[in-house]
DOBA-117705 format. One record per residue (C-alpha): residue number from 1; x, z negated, y. Coordinates in steps of 0.02 Angstrom, whole numbers, always signed. Example, Ala and Ser with C-alpha at 12.3 -4.5 7.8 and 13.67 -1.06 7.14 Angstrom:
% DOBA-117705
<atom><k>1</k><px>+615</px><pz>-390</pz><py>-225</py></atom>
<atom><k>2</k><px>+684</px><pz>-357</pz><py>-53</py></atom>
% end
This chain:
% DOBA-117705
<atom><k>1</k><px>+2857</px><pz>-968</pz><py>-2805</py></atom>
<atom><k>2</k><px>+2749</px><pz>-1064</pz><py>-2920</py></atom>
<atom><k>3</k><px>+2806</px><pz>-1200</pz><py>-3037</py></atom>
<atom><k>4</k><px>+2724</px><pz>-1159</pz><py>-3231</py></atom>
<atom><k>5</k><px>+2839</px><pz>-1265</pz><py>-3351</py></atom>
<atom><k>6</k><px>+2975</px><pz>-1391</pz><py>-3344</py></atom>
<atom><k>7</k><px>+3083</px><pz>-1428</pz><py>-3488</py></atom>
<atom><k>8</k><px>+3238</px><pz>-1576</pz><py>-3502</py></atom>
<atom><k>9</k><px>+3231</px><pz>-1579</pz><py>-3318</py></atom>
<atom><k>10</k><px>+3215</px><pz>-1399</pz><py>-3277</py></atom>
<atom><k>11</k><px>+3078</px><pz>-1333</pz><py>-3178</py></atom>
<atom><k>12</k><px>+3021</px><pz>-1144</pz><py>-3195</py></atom>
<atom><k>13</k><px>+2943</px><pz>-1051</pz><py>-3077</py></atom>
<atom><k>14</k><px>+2849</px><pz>-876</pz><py>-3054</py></atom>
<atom><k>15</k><px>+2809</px><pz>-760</pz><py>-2909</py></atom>
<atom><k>16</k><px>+2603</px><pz>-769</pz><py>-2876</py></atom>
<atom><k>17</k><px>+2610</px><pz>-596</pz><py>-2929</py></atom>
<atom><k>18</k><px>+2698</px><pz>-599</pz><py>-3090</py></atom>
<atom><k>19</k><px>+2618</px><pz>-610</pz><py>-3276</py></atom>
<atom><k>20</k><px>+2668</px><pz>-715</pz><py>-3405</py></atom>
<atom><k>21</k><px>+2662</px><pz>-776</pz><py>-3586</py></atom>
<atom><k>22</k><px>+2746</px><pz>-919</pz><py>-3688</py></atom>
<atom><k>23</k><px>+2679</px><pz>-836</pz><py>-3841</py></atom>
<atom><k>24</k><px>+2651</px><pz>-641</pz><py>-3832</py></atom>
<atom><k>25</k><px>+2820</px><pz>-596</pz><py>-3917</py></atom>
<atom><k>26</k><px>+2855</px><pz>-595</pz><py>-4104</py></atom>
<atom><k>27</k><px>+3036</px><pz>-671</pz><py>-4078</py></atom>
<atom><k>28</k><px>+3079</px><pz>-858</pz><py>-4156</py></atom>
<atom><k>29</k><px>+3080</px><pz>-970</pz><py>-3975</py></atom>
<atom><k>30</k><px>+2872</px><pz>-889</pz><py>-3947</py></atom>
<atom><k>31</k><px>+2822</px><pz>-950</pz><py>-4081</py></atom>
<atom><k>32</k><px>+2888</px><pz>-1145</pz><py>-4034</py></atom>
<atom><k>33</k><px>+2856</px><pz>-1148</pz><py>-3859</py></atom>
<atom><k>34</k><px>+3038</px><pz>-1134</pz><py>-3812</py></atom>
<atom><k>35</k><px>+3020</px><pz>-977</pz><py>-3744</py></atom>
<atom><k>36</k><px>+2926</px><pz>-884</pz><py>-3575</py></atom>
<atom><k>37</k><px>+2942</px><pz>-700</pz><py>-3550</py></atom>
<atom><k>38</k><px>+2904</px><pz>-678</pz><py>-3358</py></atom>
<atom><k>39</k><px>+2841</px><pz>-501</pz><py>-3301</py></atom>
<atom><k>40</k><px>+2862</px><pz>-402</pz><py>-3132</py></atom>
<atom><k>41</k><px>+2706</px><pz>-313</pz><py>-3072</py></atom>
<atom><k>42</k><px>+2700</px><pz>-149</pz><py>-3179</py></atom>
<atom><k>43</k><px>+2824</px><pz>-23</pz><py>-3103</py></atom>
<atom><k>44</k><px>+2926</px><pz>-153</pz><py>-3027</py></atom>
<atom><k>45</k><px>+3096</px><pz>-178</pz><py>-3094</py></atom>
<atom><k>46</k><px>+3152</px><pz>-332</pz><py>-2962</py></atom>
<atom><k>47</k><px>+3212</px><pz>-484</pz><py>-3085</py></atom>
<atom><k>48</k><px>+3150</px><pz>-634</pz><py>-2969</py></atom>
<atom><k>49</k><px>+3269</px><pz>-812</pz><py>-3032</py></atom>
<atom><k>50</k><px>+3140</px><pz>-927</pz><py>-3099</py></atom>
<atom><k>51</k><px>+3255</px><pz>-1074</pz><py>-3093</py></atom>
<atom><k>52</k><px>+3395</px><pz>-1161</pz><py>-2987</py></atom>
<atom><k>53</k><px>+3559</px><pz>-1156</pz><py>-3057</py></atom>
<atom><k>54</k><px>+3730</px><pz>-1081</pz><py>-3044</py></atom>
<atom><k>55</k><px>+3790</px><pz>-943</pz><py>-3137</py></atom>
<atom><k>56</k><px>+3879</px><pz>-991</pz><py>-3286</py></atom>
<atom><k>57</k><px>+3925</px><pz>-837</pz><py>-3384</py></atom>
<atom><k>58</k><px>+3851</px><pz>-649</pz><py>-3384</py></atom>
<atom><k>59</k><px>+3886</px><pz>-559</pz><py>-3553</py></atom>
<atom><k>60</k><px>+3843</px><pz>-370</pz><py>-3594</py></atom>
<atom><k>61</k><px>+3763</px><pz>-362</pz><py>-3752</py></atom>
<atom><k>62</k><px>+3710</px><pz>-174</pz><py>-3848</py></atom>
<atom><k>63</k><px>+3611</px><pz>-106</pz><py>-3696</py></atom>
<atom><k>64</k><px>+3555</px><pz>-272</pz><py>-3638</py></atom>
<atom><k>65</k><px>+3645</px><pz>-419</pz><py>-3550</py></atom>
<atom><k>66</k><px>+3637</px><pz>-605</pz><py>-3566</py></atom>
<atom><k>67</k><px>+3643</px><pz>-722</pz><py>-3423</py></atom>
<atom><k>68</k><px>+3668</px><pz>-905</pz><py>-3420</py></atom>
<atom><k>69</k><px>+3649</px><pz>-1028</pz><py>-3285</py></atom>
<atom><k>70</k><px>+3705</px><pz>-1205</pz><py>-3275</py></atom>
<atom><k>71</k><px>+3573</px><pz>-1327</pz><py>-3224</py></atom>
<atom><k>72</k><px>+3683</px><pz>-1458</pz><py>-3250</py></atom>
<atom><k>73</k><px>+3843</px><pz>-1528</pz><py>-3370</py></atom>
<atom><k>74</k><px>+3726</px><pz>-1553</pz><py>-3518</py></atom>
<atom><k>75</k><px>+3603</px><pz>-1409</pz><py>-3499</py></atom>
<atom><k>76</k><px>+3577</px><pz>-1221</pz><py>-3458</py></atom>
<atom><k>77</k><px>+3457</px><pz>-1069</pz><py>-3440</py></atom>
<atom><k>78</k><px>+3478</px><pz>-917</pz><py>-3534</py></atom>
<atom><k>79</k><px>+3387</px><pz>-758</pz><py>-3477</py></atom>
<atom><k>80</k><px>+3394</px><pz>-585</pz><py>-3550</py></atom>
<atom><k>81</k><px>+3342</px><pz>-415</pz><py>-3507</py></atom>
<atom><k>82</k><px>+3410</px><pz>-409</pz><py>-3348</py></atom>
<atom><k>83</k><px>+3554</px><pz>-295</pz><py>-3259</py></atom>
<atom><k>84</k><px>+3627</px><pz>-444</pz><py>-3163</py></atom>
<atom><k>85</k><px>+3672</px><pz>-420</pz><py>-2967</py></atom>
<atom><k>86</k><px>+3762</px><pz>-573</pz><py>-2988</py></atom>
<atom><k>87</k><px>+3965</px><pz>-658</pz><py>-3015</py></atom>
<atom><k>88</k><px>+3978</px><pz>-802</pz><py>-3086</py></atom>
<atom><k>89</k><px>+3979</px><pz>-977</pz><py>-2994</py></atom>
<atom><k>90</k><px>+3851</px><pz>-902</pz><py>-2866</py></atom>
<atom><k>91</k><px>+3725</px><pz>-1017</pz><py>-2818</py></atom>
<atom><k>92</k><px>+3539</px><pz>-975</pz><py>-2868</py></atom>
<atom><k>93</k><px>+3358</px><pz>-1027</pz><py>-2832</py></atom>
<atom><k>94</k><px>+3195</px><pz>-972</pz><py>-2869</py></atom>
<atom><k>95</k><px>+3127</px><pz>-836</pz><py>-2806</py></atom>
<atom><k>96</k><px>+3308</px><pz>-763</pz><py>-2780</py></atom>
<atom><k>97</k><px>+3347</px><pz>-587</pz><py>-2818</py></atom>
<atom><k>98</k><px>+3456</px><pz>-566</pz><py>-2998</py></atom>
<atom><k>99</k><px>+3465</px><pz>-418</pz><py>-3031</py></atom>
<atom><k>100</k><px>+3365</px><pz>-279</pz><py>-3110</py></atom>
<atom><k>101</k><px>+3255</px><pz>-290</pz><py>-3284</py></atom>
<atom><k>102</k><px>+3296</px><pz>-165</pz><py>-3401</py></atom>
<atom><k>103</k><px>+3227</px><pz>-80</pz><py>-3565</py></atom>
<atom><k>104</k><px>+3299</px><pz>-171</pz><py>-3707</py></atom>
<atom><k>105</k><px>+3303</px><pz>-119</pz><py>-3880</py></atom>
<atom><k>106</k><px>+3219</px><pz>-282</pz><py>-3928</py></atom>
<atom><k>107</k><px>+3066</px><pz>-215</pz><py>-3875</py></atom>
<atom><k>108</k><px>+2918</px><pz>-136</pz><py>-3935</py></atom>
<atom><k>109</k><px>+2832</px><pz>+41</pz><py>-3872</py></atom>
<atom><k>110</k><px>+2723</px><pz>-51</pz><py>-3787</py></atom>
<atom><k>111</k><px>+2833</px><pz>-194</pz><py>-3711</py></atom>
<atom><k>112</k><px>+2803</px><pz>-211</pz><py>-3507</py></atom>
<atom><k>113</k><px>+3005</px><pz>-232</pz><py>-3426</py></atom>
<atom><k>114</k><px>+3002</px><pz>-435</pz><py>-3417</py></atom>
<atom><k>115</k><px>+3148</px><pz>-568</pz><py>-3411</py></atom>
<atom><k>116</k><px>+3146</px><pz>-698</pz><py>-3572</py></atom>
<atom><k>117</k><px>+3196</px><pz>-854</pz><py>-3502</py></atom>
<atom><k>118</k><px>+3237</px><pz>-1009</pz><py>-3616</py></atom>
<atom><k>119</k><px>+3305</px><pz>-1197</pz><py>-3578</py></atom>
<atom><k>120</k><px>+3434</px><pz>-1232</pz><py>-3678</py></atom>
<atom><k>121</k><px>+3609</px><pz>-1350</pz><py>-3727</py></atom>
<atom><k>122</k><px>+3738</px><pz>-1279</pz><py>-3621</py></atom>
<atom><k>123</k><px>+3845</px><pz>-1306</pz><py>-3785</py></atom>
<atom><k>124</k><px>+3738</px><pz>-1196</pz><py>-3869</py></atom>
<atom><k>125</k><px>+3679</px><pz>-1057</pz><py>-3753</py></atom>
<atom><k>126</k><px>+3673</px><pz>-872</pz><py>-3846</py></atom>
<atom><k>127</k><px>+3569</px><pz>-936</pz><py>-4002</py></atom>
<atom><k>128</k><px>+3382</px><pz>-865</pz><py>-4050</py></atom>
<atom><k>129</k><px>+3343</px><pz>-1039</pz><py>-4094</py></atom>
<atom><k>130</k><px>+3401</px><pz>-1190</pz><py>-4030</py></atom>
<atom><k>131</k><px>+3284</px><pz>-1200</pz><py>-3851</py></atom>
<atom><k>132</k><px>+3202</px><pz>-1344</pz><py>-3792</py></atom>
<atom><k>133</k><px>+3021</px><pz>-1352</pz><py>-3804</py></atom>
<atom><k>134</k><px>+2923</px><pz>-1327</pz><py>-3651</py></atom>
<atom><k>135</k><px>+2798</px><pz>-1434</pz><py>-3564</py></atom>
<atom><k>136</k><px>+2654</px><pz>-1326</pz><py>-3469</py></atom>
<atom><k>137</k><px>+2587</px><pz>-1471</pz><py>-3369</py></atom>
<atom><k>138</k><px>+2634</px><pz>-1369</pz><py>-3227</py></atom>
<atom><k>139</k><px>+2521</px><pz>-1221</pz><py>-3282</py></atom>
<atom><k>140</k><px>+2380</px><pz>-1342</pz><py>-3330</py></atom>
<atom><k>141</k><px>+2371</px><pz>-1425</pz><py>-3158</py></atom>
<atom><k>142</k><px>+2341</px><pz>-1250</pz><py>-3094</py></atom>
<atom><k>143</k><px>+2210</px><pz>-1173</pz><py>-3236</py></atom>
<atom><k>144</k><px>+2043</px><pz>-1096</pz><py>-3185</py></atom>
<atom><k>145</k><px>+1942</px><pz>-1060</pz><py>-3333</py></atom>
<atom><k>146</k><px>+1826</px><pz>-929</pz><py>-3316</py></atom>
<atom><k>147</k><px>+1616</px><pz>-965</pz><py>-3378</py></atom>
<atom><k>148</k><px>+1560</px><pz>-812</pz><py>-3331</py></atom>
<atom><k>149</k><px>+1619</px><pz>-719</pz><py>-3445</py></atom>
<atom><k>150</k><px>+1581</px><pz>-548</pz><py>-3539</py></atom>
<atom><k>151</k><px>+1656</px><pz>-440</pz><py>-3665</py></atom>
<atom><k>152</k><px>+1640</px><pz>-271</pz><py>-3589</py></atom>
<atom><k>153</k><px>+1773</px><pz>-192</pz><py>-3498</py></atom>
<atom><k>154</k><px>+1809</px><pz>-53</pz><py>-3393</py></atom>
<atom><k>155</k><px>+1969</px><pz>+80</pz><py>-3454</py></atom>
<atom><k>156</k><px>+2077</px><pz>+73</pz><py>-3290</py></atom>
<atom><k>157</k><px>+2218</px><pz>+158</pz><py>-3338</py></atom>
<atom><k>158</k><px>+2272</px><pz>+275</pz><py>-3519</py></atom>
<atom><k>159</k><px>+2438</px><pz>+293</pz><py>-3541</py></atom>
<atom><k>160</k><px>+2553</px><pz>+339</pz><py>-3702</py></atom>
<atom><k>161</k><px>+2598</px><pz>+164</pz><py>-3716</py></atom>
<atom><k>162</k><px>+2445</px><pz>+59</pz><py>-3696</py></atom>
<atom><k>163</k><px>+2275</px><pz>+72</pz><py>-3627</py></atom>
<atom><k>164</k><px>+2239</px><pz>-67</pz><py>-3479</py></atom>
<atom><k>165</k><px>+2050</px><pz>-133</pz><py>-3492</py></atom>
<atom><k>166</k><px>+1970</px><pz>-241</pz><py>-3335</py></atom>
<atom><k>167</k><px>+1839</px><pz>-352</pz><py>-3333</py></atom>
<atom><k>168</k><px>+1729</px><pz>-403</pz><py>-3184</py></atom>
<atom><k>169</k><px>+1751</px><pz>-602</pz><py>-3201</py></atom>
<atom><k>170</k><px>+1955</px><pz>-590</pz><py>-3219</py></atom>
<atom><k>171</k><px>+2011</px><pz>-508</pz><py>-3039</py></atom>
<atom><k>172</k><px>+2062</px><pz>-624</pz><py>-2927</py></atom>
<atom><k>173</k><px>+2053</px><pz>-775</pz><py>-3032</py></atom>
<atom><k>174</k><px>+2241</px><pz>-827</pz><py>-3026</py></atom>
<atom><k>175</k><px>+2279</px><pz>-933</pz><py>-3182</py></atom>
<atom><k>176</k><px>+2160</px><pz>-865</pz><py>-3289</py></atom>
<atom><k>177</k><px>+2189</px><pz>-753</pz><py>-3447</py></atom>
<atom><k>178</k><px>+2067</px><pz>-603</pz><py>-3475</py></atom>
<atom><k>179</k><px>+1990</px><pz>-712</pz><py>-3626</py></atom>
<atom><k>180</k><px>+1902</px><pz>-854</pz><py>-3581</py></atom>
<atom><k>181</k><px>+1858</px><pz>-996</pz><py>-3728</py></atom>
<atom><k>182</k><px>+1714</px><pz>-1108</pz><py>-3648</py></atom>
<atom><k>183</k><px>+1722</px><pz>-1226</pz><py>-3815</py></atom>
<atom><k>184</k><px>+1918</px><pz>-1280</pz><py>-3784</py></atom>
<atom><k>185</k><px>+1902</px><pz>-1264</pz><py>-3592</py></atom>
<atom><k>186</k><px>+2053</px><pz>-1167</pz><py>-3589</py></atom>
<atom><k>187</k><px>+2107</px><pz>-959</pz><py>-3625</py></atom>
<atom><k>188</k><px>+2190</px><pz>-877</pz><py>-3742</py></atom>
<atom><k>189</k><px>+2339</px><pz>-800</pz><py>-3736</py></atom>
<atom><k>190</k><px>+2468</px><pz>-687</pz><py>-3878</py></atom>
<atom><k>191</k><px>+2474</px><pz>-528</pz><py>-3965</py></atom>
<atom><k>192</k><px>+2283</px><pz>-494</pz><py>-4077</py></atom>
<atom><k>193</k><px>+2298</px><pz>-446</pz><py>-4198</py></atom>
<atom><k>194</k><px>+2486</px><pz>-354</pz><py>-4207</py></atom>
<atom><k>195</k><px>+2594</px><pz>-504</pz><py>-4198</py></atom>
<atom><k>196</k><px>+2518</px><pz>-638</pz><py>-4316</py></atom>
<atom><k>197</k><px>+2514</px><pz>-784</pz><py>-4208</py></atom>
<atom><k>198</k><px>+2447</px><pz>-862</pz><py>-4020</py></atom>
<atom><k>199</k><px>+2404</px><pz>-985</pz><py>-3924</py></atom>
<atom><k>200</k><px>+2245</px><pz>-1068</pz><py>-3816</py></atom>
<atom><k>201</k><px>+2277</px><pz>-1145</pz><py>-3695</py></atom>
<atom><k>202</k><px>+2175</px><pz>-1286</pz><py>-3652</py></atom>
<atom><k>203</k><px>+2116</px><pz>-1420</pz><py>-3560</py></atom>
<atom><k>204</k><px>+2076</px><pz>-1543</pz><py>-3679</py></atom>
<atom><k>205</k><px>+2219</px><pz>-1693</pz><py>-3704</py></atom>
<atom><k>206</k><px>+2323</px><pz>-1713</pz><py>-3833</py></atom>
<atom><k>207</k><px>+2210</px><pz>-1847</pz><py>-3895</py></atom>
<atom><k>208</k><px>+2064</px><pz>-1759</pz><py>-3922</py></atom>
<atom><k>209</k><px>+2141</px><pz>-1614</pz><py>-3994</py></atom>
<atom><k>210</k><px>+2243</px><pz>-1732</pz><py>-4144</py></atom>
<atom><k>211</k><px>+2074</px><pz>-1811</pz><py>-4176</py></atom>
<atom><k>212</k><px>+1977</px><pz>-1656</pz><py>-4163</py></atom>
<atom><k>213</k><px>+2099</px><pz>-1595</pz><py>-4330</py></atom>
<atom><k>214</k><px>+2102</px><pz>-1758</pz><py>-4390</py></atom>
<atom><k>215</k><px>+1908</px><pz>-1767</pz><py>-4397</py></atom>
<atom><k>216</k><px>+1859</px><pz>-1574</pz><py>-4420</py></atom>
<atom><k>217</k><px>+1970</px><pz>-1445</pz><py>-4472</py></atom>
<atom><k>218</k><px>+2153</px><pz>-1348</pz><py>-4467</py></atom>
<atom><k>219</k><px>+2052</px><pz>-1197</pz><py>-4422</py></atom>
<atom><k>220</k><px>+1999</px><pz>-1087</pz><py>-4277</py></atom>
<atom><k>221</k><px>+1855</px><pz>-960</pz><py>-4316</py></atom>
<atom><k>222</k><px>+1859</px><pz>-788</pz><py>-4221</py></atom>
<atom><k>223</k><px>+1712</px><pz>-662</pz><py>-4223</py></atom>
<atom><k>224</k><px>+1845</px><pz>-556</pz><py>-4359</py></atom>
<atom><k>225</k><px>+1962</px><pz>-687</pz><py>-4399</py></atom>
<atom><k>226</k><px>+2019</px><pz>-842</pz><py>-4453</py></atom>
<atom><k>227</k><px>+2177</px><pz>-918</pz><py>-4388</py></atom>
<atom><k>228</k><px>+2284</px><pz>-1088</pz><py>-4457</py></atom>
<atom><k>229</k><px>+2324</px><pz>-1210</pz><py>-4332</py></atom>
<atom><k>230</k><px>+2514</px><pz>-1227</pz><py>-4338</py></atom>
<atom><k>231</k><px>+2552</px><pz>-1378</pz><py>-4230</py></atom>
<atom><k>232</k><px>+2481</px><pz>-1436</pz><py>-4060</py></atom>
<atom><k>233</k><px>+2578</px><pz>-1495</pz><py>-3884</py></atom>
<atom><k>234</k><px>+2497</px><pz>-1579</pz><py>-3732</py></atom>
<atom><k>235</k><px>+2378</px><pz>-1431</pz><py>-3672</py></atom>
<atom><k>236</k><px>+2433</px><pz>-1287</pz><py>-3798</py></atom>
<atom><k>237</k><px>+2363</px><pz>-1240</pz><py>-3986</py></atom>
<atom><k>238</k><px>+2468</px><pz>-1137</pz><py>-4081</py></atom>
<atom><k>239</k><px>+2379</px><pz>-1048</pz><py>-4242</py></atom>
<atom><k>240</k><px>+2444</px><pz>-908</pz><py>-4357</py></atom>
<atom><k>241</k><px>+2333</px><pz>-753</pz><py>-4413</py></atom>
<atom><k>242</k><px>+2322</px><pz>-602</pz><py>-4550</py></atom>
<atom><k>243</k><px>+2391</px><pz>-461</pz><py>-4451</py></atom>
<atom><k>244</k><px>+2292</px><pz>-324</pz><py>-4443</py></atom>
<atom><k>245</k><px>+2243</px><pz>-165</pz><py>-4361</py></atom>
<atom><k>246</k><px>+2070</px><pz>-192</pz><py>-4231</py></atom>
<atom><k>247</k><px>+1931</px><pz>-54</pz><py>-4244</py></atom>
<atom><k>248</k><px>+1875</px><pz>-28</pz><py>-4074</py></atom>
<atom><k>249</k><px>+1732</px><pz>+134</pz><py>-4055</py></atom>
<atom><k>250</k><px>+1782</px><pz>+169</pz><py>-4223</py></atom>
<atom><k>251</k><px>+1959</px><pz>+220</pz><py>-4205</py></atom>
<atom><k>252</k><px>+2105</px><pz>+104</pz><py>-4241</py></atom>
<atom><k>253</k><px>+2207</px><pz>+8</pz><py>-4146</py></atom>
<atom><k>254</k><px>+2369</px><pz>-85</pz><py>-4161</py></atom>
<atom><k>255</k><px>+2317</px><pz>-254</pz><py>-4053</py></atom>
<atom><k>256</k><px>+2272</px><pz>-343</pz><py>-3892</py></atom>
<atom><k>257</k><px>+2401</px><pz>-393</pz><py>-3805</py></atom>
<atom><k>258</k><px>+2328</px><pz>-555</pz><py>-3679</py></atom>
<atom><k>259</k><px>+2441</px><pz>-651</pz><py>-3524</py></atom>
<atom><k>260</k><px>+2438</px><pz>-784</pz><py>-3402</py></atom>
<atom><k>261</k><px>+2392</px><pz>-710</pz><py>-3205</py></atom>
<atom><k>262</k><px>+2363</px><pz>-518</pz><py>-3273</py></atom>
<atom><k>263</k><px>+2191</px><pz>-448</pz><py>-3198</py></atom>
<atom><k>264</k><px>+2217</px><pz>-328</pz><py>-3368</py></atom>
<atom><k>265</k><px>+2186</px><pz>-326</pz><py>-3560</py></atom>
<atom><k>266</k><px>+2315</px><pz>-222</pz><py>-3644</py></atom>
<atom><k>267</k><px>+2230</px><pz>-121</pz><py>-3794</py></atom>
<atom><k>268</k><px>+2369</px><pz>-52</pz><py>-3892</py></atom>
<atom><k>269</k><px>+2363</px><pz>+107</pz><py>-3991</py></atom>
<atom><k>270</k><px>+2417</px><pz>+134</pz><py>-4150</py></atom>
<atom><k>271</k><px>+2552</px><pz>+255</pz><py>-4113</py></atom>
<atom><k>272</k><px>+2600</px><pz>+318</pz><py>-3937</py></atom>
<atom><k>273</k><px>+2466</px><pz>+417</pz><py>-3863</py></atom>
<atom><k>274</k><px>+2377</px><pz>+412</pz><py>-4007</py></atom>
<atom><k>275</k><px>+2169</px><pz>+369</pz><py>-3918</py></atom>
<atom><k>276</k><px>+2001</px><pz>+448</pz><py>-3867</py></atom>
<atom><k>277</k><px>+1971</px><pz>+312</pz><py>-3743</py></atom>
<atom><k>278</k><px>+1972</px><pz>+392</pz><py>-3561</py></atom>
<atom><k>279</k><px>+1980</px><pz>+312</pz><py>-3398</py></atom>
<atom><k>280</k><px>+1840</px><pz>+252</pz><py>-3316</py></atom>
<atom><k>281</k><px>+1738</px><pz>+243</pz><py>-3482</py></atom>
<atom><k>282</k><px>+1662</px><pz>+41</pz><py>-3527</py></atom>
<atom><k>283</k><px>+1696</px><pz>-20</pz><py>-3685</py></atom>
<atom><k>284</k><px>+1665</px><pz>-188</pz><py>-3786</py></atom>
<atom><k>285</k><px>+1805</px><pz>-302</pz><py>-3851</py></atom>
<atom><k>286</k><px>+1691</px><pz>-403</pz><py>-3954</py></atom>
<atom><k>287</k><px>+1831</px><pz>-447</pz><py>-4104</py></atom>
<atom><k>288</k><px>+1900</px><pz>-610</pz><py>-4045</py></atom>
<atom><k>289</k><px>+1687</px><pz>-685</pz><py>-4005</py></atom>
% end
């Protein structure tokens, strides 16, 4: 297990072969870095625990379940989506087998199964908002940025759900996302265009970032788009966007969906199914250049 993000004295962890995102969700704690959704390797449904803790309370929600964990007297972990193998007071740590990850009706058509995992006050542990904010130093200690980077990619796999896209300078390159930005020294990650927000993730301090607005602009300018900055942490940019469809060969699309430690781009359709692309063809993602 790798350590990614610690928040109020909690340190979270992923398996080397999961994917991840703080801000590929359209739900209130992605959008203020209180939030990680943590995702098996596609097909896998085994719920890995990403923290240490004991198990607090396990509550069965509308086809979903909520569990919480006590980290200690003052704080807790909440984690959703998964079908708990677990009683409460049992003693967890990461890398621990939890249970099973489930389809929730939280998510989208073209949601992967993943557990959201938050930090929060163990007085307040069932809220949307109300998580701590997390700090990626973790993640940034880690980072490999790619420079050799291009924006053609091969179709890997077409599926109703999503289309998966590789590109040659993202396999085996363990902490980077498929979009490289050589400018911030850092990768993108989030939901383009579908979900009106995301993140880069970068290398450049705090400092330099507050002076870099201070001095320039609020502004990042895409190849298509324009996106607000809507606050900065140590390491992350967060920026809102028009959503949008993408036009990709000339057909529509819904978005790009971009993670932490995923050799793929997912290329979303507009509707289930609904694409020309086949497998094995090349295309260009040249939108977000």
């Amino acid at each position: 297990m790798i350590q990614i993000a610690e928040s109020n004295g909690v340190k979270i962890y992923v398996n080397k072969d999961n994917f991840f995102s703080f801000t590929n969700s359209p739900y209130y704690g992605h959008k203020k870095l209180s939030a990680i959704d943590i995702y098996p390797p596609r097909g896998c449904r085994e719920a890995l625990s990403p923290i240490e803790g004991e198990t607090f309370l396990i509550k069965a929600l509308k086809e979903d379940y909520v569990i919480i964990i006590k980290v200690d007297e003052e704080t807790c972990v909440k984690i959703l989506h998964v079908k708990p193998k677990l009683k409460i007071g049992d003693k967890i740590y990461p890398g621990d087998f939890i249970g099973e990850v489930i389809w929730s009706p939280f998510f989208n058509f073209w949601t992967d199964h993943h557990l959201h995992v938050e930090v929060r006050p163990i007085k307040d542990p069932l809220r949307a908002r109300g998580g701590y904010k997390l700090n990626i130093s973790p993640l940034l200690a880690k980072m490999k940025i790619n420079e050799n980077f291009n924006n053609f990619f091969k179709v890997e796999e077409v599926n109703k759900k999503y289309i998966l896209l590789s590109n040659q300078y993202t396999k085996n390159s363990f902490f980077n996302s498929s979009f490289s930005i050589k400018a911030f020294e850092g990768c993108l990650e989030g939901g383009f265009l579908h979900y009106g927000h995301g993140a880069l993730i970068t290398l450049k301090t705090l400092n330099f970032l507050n002076g870099l607005l201070k001095n320039q602009t609020s502004e990042l300018t895409f190849n298509s788009f324009k996106a607000v900055i809507d606050y900065i942490e140590e390491g992350y940019i967060h920026f809102n966007f028009e959503k949008k469809t993408l036009l990709i060969n000339k057909e529509k699309y819904k978005g790009l969906s971009v993670y932490f430690n995923d050799k793929f781009l997912k290329l979303i359709p507009v509707k289930p199914g609904e694409t020309k692309i086949k497998e094995g063809e090349e295309i260009a993602i040249p939108f977000i250049f």
